[in-house]
C-alpha positions in Angstrom: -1.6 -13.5 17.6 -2.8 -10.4 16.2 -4.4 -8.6 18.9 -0.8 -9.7 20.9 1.1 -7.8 18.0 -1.6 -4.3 18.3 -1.3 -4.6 22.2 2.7 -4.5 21.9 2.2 -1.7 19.6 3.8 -3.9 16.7 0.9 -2.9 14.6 -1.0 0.1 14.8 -3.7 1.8 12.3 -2.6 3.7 9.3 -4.5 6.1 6.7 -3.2 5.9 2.7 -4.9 8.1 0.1 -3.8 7.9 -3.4 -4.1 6.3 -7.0 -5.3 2.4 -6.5 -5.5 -0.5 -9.4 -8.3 -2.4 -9.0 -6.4 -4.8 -11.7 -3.3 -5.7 -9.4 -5.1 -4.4 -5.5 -1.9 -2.1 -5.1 -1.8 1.7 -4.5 0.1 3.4 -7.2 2.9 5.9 -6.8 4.5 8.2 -9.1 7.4 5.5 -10.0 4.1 3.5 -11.5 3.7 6.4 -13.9 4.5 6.5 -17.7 7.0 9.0 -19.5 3.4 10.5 -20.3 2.2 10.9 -16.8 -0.5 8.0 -16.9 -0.7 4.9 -15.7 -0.2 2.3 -17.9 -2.8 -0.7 -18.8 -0.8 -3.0 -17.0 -2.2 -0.8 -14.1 -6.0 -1.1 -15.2 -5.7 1.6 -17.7 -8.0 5.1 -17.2 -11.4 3.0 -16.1 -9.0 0.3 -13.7 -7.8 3.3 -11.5 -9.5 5.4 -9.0 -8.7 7.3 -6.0 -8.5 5.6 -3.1 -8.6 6.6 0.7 -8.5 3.5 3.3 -7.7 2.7 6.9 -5.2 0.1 7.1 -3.4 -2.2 9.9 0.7 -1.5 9.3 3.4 -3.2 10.6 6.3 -1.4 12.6 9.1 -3.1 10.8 12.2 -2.6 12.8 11.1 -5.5 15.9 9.8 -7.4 13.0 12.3 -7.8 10.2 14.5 -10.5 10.3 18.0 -9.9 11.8 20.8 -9.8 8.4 24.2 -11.0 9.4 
């Protein structure tokens, strides 16, 4: 099913680079941040957070999402 979905070009390769929580396995963005700037503990605190660059499979989402009436 997968390789069906990268052959159509429903999926494709991605890089994301940024703030990533060990604690919840989530990139951060700024929205994540505090009033101070930080990330919170809920987020791993200063020692659950480090910067992050992956290679990930993303989905095209306008074939895929489901059809709203």
């Amino acid at each position: 099913m997968l390789e069906r979905l990268y052959d159509e070009k429903q999926i494709y390769k991605d890089k994301q680079e940024g703030y990533y929580s060990v604690r919840q396995e989530q990139f951060l963005t700024d929205k994540e941040r505090g009033p101070d700037g930080e990330f919170g503990p809920e987020w791993g605190g200063d020692r659950g957070i480090a910067k992050k660059r992956t290679t990930t499979s993303t989905q095209r989402s306008q074939k895929m999402a489901p059809r709203l009436s």
